[in-house]
Structures are given as structure tokens and as C-alpha cells.
C-alpha positions in Angstrom: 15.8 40.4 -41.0 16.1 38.5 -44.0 15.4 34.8 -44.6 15.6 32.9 -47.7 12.6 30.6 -48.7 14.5 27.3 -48.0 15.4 28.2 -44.3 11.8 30.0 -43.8 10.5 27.0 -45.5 12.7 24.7 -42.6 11.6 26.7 -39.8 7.7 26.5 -40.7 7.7 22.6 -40.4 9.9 21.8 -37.5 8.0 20.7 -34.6 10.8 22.5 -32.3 9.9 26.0 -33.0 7.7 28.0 -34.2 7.5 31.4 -36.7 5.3 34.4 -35.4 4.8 37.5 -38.8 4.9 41.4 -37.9 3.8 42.7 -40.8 2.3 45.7 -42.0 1.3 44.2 -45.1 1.3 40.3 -46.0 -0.3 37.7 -48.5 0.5 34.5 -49.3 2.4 34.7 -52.1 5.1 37.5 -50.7 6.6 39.3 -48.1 6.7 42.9 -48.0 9.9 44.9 -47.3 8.8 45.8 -43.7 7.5 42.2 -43.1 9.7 41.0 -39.7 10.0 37.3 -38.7 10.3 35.8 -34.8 11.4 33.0 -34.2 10.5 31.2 -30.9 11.1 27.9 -29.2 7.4 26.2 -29.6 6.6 25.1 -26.1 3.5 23.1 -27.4 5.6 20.5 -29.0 8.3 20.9 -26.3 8.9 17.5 -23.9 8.1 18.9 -21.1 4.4 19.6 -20.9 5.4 23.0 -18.8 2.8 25.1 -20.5 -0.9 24.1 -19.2 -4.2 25.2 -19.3 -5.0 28.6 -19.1 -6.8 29.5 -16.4 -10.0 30.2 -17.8 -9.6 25.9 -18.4 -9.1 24.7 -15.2 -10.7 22.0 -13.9 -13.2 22.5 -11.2 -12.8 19.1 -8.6 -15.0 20.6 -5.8 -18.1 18.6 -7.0 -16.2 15.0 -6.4 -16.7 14.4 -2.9 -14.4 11.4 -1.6 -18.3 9.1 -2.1 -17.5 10.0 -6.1 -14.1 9.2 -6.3 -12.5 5.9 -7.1 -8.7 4.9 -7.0 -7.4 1.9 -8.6 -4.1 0.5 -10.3 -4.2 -2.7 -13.3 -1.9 -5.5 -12.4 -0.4 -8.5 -14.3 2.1 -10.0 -15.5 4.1 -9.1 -18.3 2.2 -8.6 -21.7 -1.3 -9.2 -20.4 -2.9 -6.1 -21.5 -2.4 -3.8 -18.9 -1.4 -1.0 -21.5 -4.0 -1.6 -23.8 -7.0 -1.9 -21.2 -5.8 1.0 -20.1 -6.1 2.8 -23.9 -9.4 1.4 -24.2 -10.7 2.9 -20.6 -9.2 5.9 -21.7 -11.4 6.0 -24.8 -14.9 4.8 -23.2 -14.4 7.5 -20.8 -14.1 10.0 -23.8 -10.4 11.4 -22.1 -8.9 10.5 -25.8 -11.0 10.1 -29.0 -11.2 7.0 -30.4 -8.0 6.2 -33.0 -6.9 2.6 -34.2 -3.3 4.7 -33.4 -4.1 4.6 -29.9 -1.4 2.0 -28.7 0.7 2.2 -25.2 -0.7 6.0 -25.0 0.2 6.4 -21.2 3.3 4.8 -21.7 5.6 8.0 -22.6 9.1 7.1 -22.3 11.2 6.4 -25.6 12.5 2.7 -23.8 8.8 1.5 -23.1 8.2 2.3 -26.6 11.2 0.6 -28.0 10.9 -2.3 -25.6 6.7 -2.4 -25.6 6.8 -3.1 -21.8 5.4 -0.3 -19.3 8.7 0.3 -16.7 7.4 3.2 -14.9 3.6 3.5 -13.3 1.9 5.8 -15.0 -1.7 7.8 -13.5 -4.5 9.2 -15.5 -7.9 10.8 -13.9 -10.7 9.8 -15.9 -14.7 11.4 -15.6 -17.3 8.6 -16.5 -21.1 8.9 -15.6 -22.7 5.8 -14.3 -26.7 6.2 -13.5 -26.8 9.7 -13.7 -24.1 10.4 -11.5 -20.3 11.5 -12.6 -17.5 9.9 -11.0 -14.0 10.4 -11.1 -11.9 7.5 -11.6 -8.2 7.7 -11.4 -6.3 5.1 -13.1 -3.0 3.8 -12.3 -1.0 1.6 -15.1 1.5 -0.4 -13.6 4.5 -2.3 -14.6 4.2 -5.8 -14.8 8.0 -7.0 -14.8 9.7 -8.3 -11.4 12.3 -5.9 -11.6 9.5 -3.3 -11.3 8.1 -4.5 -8.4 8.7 -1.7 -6.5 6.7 0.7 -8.8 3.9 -1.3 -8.1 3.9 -1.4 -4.3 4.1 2.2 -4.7 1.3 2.8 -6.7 -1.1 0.6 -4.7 -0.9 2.9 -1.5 -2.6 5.2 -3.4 -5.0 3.0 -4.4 -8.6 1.0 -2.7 -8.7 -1.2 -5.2 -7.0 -3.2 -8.2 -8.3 -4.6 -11.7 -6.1 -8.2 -11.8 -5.6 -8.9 -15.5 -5.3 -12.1 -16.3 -4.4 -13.5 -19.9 -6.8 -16.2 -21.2 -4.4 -17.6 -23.6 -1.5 -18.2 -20.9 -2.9 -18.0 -17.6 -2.0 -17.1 -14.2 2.1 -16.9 -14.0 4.5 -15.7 -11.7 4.0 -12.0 -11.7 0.1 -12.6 -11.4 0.6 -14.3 -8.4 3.5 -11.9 -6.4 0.8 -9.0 -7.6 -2.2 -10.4 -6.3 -0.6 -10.9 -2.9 0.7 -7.7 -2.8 -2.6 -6.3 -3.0 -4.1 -9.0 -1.0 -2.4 -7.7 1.6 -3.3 -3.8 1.8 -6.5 -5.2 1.9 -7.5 -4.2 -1.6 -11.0 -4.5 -3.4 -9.5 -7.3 -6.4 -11.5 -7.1 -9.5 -10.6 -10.4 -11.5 -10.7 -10.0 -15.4 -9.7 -12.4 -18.0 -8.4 -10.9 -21.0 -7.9 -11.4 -24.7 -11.0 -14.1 -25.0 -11.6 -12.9 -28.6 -8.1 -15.1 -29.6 -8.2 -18.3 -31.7 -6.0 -20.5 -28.8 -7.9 -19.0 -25.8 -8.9 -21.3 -22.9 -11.0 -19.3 -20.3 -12.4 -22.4 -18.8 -8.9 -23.4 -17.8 -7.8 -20.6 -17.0 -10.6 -19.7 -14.7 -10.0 -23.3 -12.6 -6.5 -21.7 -12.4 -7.9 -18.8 -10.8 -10.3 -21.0 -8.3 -7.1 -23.0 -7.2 -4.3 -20.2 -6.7 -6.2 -17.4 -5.3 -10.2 -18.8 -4.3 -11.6 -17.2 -7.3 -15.4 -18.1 -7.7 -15.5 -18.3 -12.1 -18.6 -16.2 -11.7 -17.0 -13.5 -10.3 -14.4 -13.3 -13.1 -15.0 -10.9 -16.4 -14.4 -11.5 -19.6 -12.9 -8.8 -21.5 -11.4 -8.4 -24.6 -9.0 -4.8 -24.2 -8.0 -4.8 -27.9 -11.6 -4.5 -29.3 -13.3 -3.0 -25.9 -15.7 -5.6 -25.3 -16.7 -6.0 -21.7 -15.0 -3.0 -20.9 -18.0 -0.5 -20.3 -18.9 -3.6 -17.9 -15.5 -3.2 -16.3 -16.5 0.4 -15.5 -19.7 -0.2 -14.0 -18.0 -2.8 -11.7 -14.9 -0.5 -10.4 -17.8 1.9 -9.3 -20.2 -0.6 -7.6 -17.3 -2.7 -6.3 -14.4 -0.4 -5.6 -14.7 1.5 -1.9 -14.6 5.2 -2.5 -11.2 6.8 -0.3 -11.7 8.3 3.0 -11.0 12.0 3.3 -12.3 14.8 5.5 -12.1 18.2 3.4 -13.0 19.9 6.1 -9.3 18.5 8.2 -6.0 20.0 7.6 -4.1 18.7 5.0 -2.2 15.9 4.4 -1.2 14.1 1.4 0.9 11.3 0.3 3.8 11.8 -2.3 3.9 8.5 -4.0 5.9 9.0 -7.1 7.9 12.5 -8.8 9.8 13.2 -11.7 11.8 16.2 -12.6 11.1 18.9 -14.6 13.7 21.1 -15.9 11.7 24.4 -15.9 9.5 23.6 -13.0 12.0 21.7 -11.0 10.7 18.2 -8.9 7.5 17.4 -9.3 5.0 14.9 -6.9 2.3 13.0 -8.0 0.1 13.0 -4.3 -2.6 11.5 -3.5 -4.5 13.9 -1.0 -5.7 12.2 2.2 -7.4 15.5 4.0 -8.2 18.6 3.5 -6.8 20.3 0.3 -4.0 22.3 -1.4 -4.2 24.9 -4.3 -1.9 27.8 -6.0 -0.1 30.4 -3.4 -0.5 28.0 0.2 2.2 27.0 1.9 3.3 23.9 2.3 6.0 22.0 4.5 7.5 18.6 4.3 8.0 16.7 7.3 10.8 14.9 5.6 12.6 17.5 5.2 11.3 20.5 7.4 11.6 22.7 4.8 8.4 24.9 3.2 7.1 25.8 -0.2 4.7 27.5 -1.6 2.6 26.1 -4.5 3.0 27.1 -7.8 0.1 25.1 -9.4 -1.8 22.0 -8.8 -3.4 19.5 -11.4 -4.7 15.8 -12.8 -3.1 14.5 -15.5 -5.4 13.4 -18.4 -3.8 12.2 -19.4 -1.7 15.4 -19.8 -1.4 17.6 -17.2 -4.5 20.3 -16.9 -4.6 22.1 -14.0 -7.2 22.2 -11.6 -8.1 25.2 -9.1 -8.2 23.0 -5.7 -7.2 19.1 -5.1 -9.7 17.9 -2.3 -9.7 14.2 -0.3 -9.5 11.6 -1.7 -8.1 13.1 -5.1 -4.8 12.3 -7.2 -2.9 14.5 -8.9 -0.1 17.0 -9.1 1.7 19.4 -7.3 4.6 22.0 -8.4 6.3 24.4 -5.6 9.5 25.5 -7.4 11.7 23.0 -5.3 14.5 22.6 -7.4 17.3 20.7 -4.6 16.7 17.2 -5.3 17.5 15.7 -3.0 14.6 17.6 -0.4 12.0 15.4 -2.4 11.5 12.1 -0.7 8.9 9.7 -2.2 6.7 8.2 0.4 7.1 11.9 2.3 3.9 13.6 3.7 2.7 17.2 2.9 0.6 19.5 4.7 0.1 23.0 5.4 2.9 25.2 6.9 0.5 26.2 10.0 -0.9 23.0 10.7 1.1 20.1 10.7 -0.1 16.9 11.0 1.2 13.6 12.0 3.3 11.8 9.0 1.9 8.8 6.9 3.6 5.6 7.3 5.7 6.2 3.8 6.6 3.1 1.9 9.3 0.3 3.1 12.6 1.1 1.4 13.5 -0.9 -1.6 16.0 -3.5 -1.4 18.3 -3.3 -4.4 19.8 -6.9 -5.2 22.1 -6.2 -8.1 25.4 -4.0 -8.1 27.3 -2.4 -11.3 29.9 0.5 -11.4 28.4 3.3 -13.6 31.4 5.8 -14.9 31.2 8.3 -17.6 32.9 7.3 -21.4 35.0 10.7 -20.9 36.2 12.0 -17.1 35.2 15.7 -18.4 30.9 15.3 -18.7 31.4 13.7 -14.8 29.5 16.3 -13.7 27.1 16.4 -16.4 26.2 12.2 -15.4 26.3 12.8 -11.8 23.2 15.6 -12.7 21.2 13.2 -14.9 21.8 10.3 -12.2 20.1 12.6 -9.9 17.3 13.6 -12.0 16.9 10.2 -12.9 16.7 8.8 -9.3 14.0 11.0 -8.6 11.9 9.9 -10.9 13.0 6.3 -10.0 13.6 5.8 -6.3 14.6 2.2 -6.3 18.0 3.2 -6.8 20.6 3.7 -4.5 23.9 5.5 -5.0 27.3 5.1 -4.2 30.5 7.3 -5.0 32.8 5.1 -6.6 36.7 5.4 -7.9 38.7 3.0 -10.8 41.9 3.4 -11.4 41.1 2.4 -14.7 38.0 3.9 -15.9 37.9 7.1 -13.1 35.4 8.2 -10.8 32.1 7.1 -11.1 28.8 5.8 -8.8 28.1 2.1 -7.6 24.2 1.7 -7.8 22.0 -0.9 -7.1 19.0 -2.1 -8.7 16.3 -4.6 -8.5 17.6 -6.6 -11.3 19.4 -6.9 -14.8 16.5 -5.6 -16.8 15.6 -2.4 -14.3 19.6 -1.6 -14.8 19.7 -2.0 -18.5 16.4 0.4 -18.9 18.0 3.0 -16.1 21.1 2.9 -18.6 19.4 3.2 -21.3 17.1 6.3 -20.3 20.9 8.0 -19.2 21.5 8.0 -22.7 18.3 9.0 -24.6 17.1 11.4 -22.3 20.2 13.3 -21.1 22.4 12.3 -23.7 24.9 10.6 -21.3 27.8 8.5 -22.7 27.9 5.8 -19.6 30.2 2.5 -18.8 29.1 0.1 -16.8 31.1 -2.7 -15.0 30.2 -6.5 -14.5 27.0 -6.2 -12.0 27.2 -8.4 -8.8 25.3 -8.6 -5.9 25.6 -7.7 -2.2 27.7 -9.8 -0.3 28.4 -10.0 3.6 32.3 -11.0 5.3 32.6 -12.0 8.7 36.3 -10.4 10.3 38.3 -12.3 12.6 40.4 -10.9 15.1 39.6 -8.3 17.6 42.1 -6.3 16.1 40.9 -6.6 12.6 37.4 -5.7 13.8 38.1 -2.7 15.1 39.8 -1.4 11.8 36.7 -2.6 10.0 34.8 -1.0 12.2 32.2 -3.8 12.7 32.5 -7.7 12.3 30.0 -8.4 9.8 31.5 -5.7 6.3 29.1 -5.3 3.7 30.5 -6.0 0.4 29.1 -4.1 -2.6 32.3 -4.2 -4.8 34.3 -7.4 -4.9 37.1 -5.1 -5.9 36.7 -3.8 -1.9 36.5 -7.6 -0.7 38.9 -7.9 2.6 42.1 -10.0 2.7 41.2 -13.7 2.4 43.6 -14.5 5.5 40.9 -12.6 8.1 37.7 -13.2 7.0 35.6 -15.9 8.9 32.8 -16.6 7.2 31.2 -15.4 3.9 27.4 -14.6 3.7 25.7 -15.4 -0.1 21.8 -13.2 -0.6 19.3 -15.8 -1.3 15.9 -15.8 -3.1 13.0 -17.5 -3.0 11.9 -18.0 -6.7 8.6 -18.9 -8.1 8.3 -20.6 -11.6 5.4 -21.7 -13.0 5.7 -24.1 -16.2 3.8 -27.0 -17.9 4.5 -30.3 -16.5 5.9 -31.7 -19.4 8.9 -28.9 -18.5 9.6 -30.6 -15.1 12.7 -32.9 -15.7 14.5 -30.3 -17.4 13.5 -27.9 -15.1 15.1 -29.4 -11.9 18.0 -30.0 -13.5 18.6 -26.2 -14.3 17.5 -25.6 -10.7 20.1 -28.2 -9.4 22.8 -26.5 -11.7 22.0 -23.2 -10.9 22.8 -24.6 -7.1 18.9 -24.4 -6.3 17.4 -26.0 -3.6 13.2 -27.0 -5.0 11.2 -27.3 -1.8 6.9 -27.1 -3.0 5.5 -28.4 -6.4 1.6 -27.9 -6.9 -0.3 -28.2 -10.0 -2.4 -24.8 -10.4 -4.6 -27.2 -13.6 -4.2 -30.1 -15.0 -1.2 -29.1 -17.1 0.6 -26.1 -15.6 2.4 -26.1 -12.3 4.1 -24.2 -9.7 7.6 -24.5 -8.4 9.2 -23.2 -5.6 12.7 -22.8 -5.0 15.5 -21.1 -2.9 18.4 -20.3 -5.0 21.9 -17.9 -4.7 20.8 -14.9 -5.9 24.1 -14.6 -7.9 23.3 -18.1 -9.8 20.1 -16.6 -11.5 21.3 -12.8 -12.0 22.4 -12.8 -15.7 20.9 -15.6 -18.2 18.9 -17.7 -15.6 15.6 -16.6 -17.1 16.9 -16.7 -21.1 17.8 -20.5 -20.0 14.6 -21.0 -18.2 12.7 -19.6 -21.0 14.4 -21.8 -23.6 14.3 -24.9 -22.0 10.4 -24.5 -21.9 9.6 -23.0 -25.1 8.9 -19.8 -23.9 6.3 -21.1 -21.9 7.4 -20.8 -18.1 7.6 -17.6 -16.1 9.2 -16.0 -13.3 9.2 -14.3 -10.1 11.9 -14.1 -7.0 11.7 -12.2 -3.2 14.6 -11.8 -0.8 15.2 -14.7 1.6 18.0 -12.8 3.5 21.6 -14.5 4.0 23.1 -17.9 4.6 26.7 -19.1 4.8 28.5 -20.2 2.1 32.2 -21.0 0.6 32.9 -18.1 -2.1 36.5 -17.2 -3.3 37.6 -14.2 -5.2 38.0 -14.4 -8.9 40.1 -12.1 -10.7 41.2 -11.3 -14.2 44.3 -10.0 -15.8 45.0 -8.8 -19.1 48.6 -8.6 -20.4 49.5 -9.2 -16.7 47.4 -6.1 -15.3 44.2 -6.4 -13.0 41.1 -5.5 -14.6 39.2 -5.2 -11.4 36.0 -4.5 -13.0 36.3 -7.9 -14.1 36.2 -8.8 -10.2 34.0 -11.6 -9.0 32.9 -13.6 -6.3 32.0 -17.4 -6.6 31.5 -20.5 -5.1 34.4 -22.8 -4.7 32.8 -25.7 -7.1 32.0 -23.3 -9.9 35.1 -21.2 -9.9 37.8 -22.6 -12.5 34.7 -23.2 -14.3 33.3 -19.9 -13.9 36.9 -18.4 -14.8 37.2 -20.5 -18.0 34.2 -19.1 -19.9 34.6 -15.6 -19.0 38.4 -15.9 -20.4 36.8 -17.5 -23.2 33.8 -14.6 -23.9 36.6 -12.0 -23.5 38.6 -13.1 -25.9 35.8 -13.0 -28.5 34.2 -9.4 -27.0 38.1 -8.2 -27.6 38.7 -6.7 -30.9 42.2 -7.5 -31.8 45.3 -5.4 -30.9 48.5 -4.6 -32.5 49.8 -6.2 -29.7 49.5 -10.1 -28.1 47.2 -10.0 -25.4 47.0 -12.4 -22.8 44.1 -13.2 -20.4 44.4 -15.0 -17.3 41.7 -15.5 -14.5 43.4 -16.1 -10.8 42.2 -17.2 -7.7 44.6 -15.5 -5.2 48.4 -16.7 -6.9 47.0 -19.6 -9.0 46.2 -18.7 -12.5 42.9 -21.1 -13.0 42.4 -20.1 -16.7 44.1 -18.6 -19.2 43.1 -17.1 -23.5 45.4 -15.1 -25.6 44.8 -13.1 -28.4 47.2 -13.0 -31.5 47.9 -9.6 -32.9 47.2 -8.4 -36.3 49.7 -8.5 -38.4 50.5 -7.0 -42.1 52.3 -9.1 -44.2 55.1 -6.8 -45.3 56.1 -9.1 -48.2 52.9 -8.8 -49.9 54.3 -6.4 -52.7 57.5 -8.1 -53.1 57.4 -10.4 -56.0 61.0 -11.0 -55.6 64.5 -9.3 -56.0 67.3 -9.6 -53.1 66.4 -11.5 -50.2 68.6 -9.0 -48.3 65.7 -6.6 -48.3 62.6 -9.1 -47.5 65.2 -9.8 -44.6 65.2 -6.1 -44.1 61.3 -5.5 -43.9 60.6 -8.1 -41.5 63.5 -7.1 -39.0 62.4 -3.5 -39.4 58.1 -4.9 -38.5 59.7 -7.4 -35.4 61.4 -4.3 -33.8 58.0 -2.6 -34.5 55.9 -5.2 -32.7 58.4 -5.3 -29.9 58.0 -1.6 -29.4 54.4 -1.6 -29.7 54.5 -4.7 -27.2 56.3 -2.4 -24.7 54.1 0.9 -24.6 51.2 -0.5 -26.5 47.5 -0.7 -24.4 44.7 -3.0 -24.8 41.6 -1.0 -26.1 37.9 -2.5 -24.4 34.3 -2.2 -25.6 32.5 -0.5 -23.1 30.0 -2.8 -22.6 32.5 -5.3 -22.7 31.5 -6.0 -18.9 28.5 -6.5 -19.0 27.9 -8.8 -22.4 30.7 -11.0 -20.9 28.8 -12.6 -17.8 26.2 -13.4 -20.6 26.1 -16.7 -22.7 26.1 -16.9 -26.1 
């Protein structure tokens, strides 16, 4: 066929596809007549890494035995280093050549990019000779947000040991501490390293008395590293080898392995990241899950390193990949166990379920791509399994899903991947967290169907009149700030209806609050205020402290005298009015004007509590007349109040989409 030079010119530099000459004769400078062009997707610069090694370059594992293997995960808190110690073990252990470009390289999503936070673990298998000997090492970078707390418990049952990054300039915080406990308690090898020593404002001696007081850190036993510039990491190396157990394994067993995290590929289907606890799996055996009784048979088994290579055999004790055409979601469990169809095995304690504390309504912009959201919220879920899902219906925005996440940020990212990665056009209602109703009245009970109703959607709240008793979540939060904070501190705590109960100094500056609060009170802005109030110096870190009673009422909102019930909230009695007030207040400024009056009203059963309206636009229909008979200015305004009237009667209120969300925020 024929192509002119500027479209043969286009399809030789996009990165998309690629242009492959049959030619019986060709030079650079022309194409003969019975030159033909193909043009072909190129899979090399595709997304999805589904085209591998070939399998002349497949990696051969069978000469790390379990005593040459070492698993471990980098924890910290937020924006301690964990990406870039992770870049610079990556380039010691020649996996990527050295490159001042090399920034965030195992963090691959477009939102951890944008954002420059890690949100989902991510593994790479590195090969680093220490004495003569070559070891595999398989690295694990995890998140260091509360919101992805989860990611990391997951990630450490694959591990034996942890590098605890610590940041010399600001110390141990929250996250450090809910990370080093969690790993405290599987038991883990914990390899304390202070980071970032080369900086002007460092203080390493404070920092390690921190470390001596919180966790019973000897400061000898602490390394000092520098993971922008690499120094001290080769050191870091040599100590996750001598320190660091190797994992137990028998090759010789039948197989079992752990699936501790999956994504979803669209040519391949789901795909598990296992770690492989006996024996081994390769290409063409066949595999069943005892989640869901079903078998497989493998199509391909690899490390990532940190892009996916395959390998002929995974053995005990190794981590990487596995792909068996499974394309049903929802028979992929993470925390399932795998082993061979003929020889099962008894399962693997799995992971505890995670508890999702925040609530938001998630519909689709237009009713007609419903079934395109509902696939990417699948997909999605796999690859995040945090997330619970509930069908949902509005009568103003459709049908749509109630999920529940681990907090405000781990919703916003979920959203945002929705859009960038499958294109999805989402709403999203007011979040709110999971309440508890006590029912009175046998005969109430029984149409509830128990006494004690879960309450995901204050929407689905029951009738005032028969409810007993309300039951607010609770959290235990830990803050740590510098003492100069304290004053200010309390008094956000005692605002935000929390109840401080320990206050230790960690140094001689910084200390460490704890304190129960109403999980509601802190799930929007708590942490912007927090983090204002102290400079940016405080952080922050909450658990689940289960349910206590409390007195809540229902809050609802009208515009132009019709429920907006994704507006729906539930509050305590002496923040209420108030409560009502701003959020009439921050809708009418979210609100574009109408050519209608629109009025907003908050209630509290039949009491209106609050109350904004919203003046139309209007077009001054005189403008152009510079004088004449009054009879016709007369004329033009009757004719635009009979207008306005009209468009009064039929006329509706139009509502940025995320409208629902910005509202519950302050300015």
C-alpha cells in the first residue's frame, strides 16, 4: 500500500507501534514500487510487559538453595528514602546500570509518580556476590503512608527480615513506630539504618537516642547510610546477608506457596506474586487453589528484575511470579495457598482481612459506561485487596458501588488510578465511616433481621423513633510532635472530641502522644490541621479501637427543597448545627450559579438548622436601551420575569462532581 512520507514519517517514531519493510529492493533514500509496509502494535513499548524473555534467556534458580536466599521488605515512614535506597540497591547489585535518571524506578504507577509516594508494594529479586558466594536477595519496597498499612502487612509474610529506615533529619515518627511493631511481631530480623546523614540539618546523635528510647536500639547497631549518593550501602548488603535468616523450604516436599499480592493483566489475565514455601512449580504443572477448589495449569513462572524475566523452575524459599490463564477474578484470593493438583497440602494461615474505615458512593459520570466501571473496579480490586465492594443505587446519580477504604488518601489514589488507567469518568459521594444502630422492639428486630444493623450509608440509617442506641468506630491515634507543639496540640485533640491518655518524650525535644478519638472527627482535614498547627513538623498514625456509645443524629441537606442524600451525614448532637452551617456555607461557594435561585437548607429530622441561597444570574435586559418609550423597557423586563418564573418551575440545579467530596474539606 501506499504511505506518504509524513504518515510513514509518524509511524516510525511512535513508541505504540512499530513498521516492519518487505522489500525486494530498498535504500535509504527511496522505496521501490514493490516495497510493502506492516504495521504492527509494538509490544516492547506496550504497558503490559506481556512479552518476556525468550527462552533461550531464562533464568536458571536451581543453584539458590533456601541457605542462598534472603527475603526482606524497607519500612518507614513517609518520605524517608525507601524509594531511593531501593534505586541505589538496585544499582550496587548491577540489576539496573547506574543513571543520575534513576529516580522512584520500582515505583510504576502514573499516581506514585505524580504524587512521589510509593502506594502499592513493589518486589524486585536482586543477585549480589558476597565472599565468593552469590546470593539472591529479593527486595520488597513498601508504602510508607497509614492508609497503606495493609500493603505492608502483606508484604512482610513474605519476608524474614526488614531494613527499618529511619530519616536523620526528622527522626522516628508515627509510621516508624506502627512499622517497627508490625514487624516486631512476625518475629522479624530488624536491620536499623539512619538515612540521609550527608544533609546540612542532620542530627544522627539525636536521632539515634530516639531509637534507644522507643524501640531498645543499641546506637552501635544502627547504620549510617546516605541512599541518594550510595554511601554505606554496599555495607547494607553485607549486613542483610550475615544478619537476615535465610527462609525455610524443603524442595524435595510438595508444593506450597503463598499468594501475597496479584494484579491483572489484560492478555494474560490475574497474575500472583507467591512466595514459594515447598517444593516448586514451573511451565505445564498443575496447580489447584484451596480457596477456590479450582485447577490451572501454568503458563509461565518468573522474578521480576525488576521486569519480569522468566525463570524455568521457582524452588523454596524463592519469590516471584506465576501466570495460569485464570481470567475470572474473582477465583484469585490474596493470602490463598497453591500447590500441586495431586498433592494437596494443608493451607497457609492467609493474612487477617483488612478493616476498611472510610465509606464513599462510587457511580459512573454517565449510566451507559456502568459496565465498563464495574470491570475496572474489579481489575482494580485485584490488584488492591483492601477494598471492599458494595452494590449501591441513587435516585439521583444511578447505580453505583459503596466501597470502603482505609482512609481519605488510599480513596483518592484508588480514584485516581480509575481514571488514568481505565479511563473511567467516576463520582464519588461524601465518604463516611461505618456506623452501628441498636433496634428496639421485638417486632422491629425481627424486620431488621438482627438488633445491632450495620450502617454503611447514612442514607440507609433506620427511623430515629426505634433505634436504641448508636455505636461511633473509634481510633487510637499516635502523634508525635516537638514539645513546643503541645498546647495547641491538645486543644485540636479536645476539639476534634479526643480523649489524650500517654505523653512521653522519645528526646529531649520531640514527644509522643496518644489519643482515642471518633474516627469520623479526624477523617477529612484532621491531619492538614495537625500539620499546620505544627509547622509541618508532627506526624501521624491511627488503629481501630472497635465501638463505643454515643449520641449521633442524622443530618441532611436539601437543595431547592429536594434531598440530596449524598449529602447525608451522621454527627454528634453538640457539633451538628455547627456541622450543618459550614457545609451550607462550602456548598454554596462549590455551586456555580444557576439561572435559577437556589436554596440550601440542612435539617435535622423537621428542623431546618441552617440554611444559604444562591442568587441567580441575571442579564440586564436594559443594557442596550439608551432610552426611547418606557412602555418597552416595561415590556423587556415583564417578558425576563415570566422567563425566570418558568425557568424557576422546570429548571434543575447542575453539581460538580466532586462537589461531595471538596465540601467536607476546609478551606
Amino acid at each position: 500500500m501506499f504511505i506518504c512520507n509524513n504518515c510513514l514519517r509518524f509511524l516510525r517514531t511512535s513508541k505504540n507501534i512499530r513498521v516492519v519493510w518487505k522489500t525486494t529492493s530498498f535504500n535509504h533514500f527511496r522505496r521501490s514500487e514493490n516495497s510493502t509496509i506492516q504495521v504492527r502494535p509494538n509490544r516492547s513499548f506496550s504497558s503490559s510487559p506481556t512479552v518476556l524473555a525468550k527462552s533461550g534467556d531464562e533464568i536458571d534458580l536451581s543453584r539458590f538453595s533456601p541457605e542462598n536466599i534472603r527475603n526482606f521488605s524497607i519500612i518507614a515512614h513517609v518520605d524517608h528514602g525507601k524509594s531511593t535506597l531501593a534505586d541505589r540497591l538496585l544499582e550496587v547489585t548491577g540489576t539496573i546500570p547506574k543513571n543520575a535518571k534513576n529516580q522512584q524506578v520500582l515505583d510504576t504507577l502514573q499516581v506514585e509518580k505524580e504524587r512521589g509516594i510509593t502506594v502499592k508494594a513493589q518486589t524486585a529479586s536482586l543477585f549480589h556476590t558476597h565472599k565468593g558466594q552469590t546470593y539472591l536477595l529479593n527486595l520488597i519496597d513498601t508504602p510508607g503512608h497509614v492508609d497503606f498499612n495493609y500493603e505492608v502487612s502483606r508484604s512482610l509474610e513474605a519476608c524474614q527480615g526488614v531494613v527499618l529506615l529511619v530519616d536523620a533529619n526528622q527522626g522516628v515518627q508515627a509510621q516508624t513506630m506502627a512499622n517497627f511493631f508490625l514487624a516486631f511481631e512476625r518475629n522479624l530480623t530488624v536491620i536499623p539504618c539512619l538515612n540521609k546523614i550527608d544533609l546540612y540539618n542532620a542530627k544522627p546523635e539525636m536521632v539515634l537516642e530516639q531509637l534507644n528510647n522507643v524501640f531498645d536500639i543499641e546506637p552501635d547497631d544502627v547504620l549510617k547510610i546516605s541512599a541518594k549518593v550510595g554511601t554505606g550501602v554496599e555495607d547494607l548488603l553485607t549486613t542483610i546477608i550475615e544478619k537476615i535468616p535465610p527462609p525455610q523450604g524443603d524442595r524435595d516436599k510438595p508444593l506450597k506457596c503463598l499468594m501475597f499480592d496479584s494484579q491483572y493483566d489484560q492478555y494474560r489475565g490475574a497474575v500472583g506474586n507467591v512466595l514459594v514455601m515447598d517444593g516448586s512449580v514451573k511451565k505445564g504443572d498443575k496447580i489447584m487453589s484451596l480457596f477456590s477448589r479450582k485447577s490451572y495449569e501454568v503458563q509461565g513462572t518468573g522474578i521480576l528484575h525488576p521486569h519480569e524475566k522468566l525463570v524455568n523452575v521457582l524452588f523454596a524459599g524463592q519469590v516471584g511470579f506465576i501466570h495460569a490463564n485464570i481470567k475470572r477474578i474473582s477465583d484469585f484470593q490474596v493470602g490463598d495457598t497453591f500447590c500441586h493438583q495431586k498433592s494437596p497440602v494443608e493451607p497457609l494461615p492467609g493474612f487477617k482481612p483488612a478493616v476498611p474505615m472510610v465509606f464513599a458512593g462510587i457511580f459512573p459520570s454517565d449510566q451507559s459506561q456502568l459496565p465498563v466501571l464495574k470491570a475496572a473496579i474489579n481489575k482494580l480490586t485485584l490488584n488492591d485487596s483492601s477494598v471492599s465492594i458494595n452494590i449501591e443505587n441513587s435516585a439521583a446519580i444511578g447505580q453505583g458501588w459503596r466501597l470502603g477504604f482505609l482512609g481519605m488518601l488510599h480513596m483518592d489514589v484508588f480514584c485516581q488510578r480509575l481514571e488514568q488507567e481505565f479511563g473511567a469518568s467516576v463520582v464519588i459521594t461524601a465518604p463516611n465511616v461505618h456506623y452501628k444502630v441498636r433496634i428496639k422492639g421485638k417486632k422491629n428486630i425481627k424486620s431488621y433481621g438482627d438488633e445491632l444493623v450495620d450502617v454503611l450509608n447514612p442514607c440507609k440509617l433506620p427511623p430515629m423513633s426505634i433505634i436504641e442506641e448508636f455505636l461511633e468506630p473509634m481510633i487510637t491515634a499516635t502523634i508525635v510532635i516537638p514539645d513546643q507543639y503541645l498546647i495547641s496540640v491538645l486543644s485540636l485533640c479536645h476539639s476534634r472530641r479526643g480523649e489524650p491518655h500517654e505523653q512521653t518524650y522519645i528526646d529531649q525535644q520531640r514527644m509522643v502522644i496518644r489519643c482515642t478519638f471518633p474516627l469520623n472527627e479526624v477523617l477529612v482535614d484532621f491531619y492538614d490541621e495537625l500539620k499546620s498547627i505544627t509547622s509541618g513538623y508532627a506526624s501521624f498514625d491511627y488503629e481501630d479501637n472497635g465501638y463505643r456509645p454515643s449520641e449521633l443524629v442524622k443530618v441532611e441537606f436539601l437543595i431547592n427543597k429536594l434531598p440530596v442524600e449524598e449529602m447525608t451525614l451522621i454527627s454528634h448532637v453538640s457539633r451538628a448545627r455547627l456541622r450543618g452551617k459550614e457545609i451550607c456555607v462550602r456548598l454554596k461557594e462549590l455551586i456555580p450559579r444557576q439561572m435559577t435561585y437556589v436554596t440550601i437548607q440542612a435539617i435535622i429530622g423537621n428542623d431546618i438548622i441552617a440554611r444559604e441561597d444562591i442568587k441567580p444570574i441575571k442579564k440586564d435586559v436594559l443594557a442596550k436601551c439608551y432610552g426611547g418609550d418606557v412602555t418597552r423597557k416595561n415590556k423587556l423586563l415583564n417578558k425576563q420575569a415570566e422567563y425566570l418564573k418558568k425557568l424557576k418551575q422546570v429548571g434543575t440545579v447542575k453539581i460538580p462532581k466532586d462537589t461531595f467530596v471538596n465540601v467536607l474539606r476546609k478551606k
